[in-house]
C-alpha positions in Angstrom: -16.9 17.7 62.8 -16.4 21.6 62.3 -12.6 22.5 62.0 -12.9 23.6 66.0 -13.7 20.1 67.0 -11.1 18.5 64.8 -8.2 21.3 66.2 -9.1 20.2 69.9 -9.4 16.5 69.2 -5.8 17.0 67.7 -4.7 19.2 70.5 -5.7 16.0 72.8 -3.6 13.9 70.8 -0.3 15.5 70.7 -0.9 15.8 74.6 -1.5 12.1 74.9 1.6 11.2 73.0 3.7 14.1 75.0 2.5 12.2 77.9 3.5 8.5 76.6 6.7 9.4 75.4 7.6 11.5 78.2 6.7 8.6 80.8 8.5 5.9 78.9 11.9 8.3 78.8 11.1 7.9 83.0 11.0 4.8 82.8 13.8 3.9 80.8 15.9 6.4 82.5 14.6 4.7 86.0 16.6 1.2 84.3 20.0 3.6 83.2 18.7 2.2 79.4 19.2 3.8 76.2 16.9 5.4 73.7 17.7 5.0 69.6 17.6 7.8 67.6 18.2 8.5 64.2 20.3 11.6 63.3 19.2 13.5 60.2 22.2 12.2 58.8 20.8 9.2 58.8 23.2 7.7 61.5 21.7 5.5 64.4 22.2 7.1 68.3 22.2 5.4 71.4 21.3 8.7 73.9 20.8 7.9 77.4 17.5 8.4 78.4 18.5 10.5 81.4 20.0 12.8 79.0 16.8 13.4 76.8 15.1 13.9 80.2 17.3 16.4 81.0 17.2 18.4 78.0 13.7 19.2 78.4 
């Protein structure tokens, strides 16, 4: 695979997984649930998926 190939194959990727996360934040935000996090202090979050949702 030249280098061209591999940088669209992971351009397709990171669009897939944009896609899946951004679908299962509807969903869960469709059922008023909550999604953990983990602060980069180490601490666990419960954010409400209708707030991630929001914030992009």
């Amino acid at each position: 695979m030249s280098e061209k190939e591999i940088q669209e194959l992971q351009d397709k990727i990171d669009a897939g997984l944009q896609l899946a996360e951004k679908r299962m934040l509807e969903e869960k935000a469709l059922h008023d649930e909550n999604v953990i996090v983990q602060a980069d202090d180490g601490a666990i979050q419960h954010i409400p998926a209708k707030q991630i949702l929001a914030a992009m």
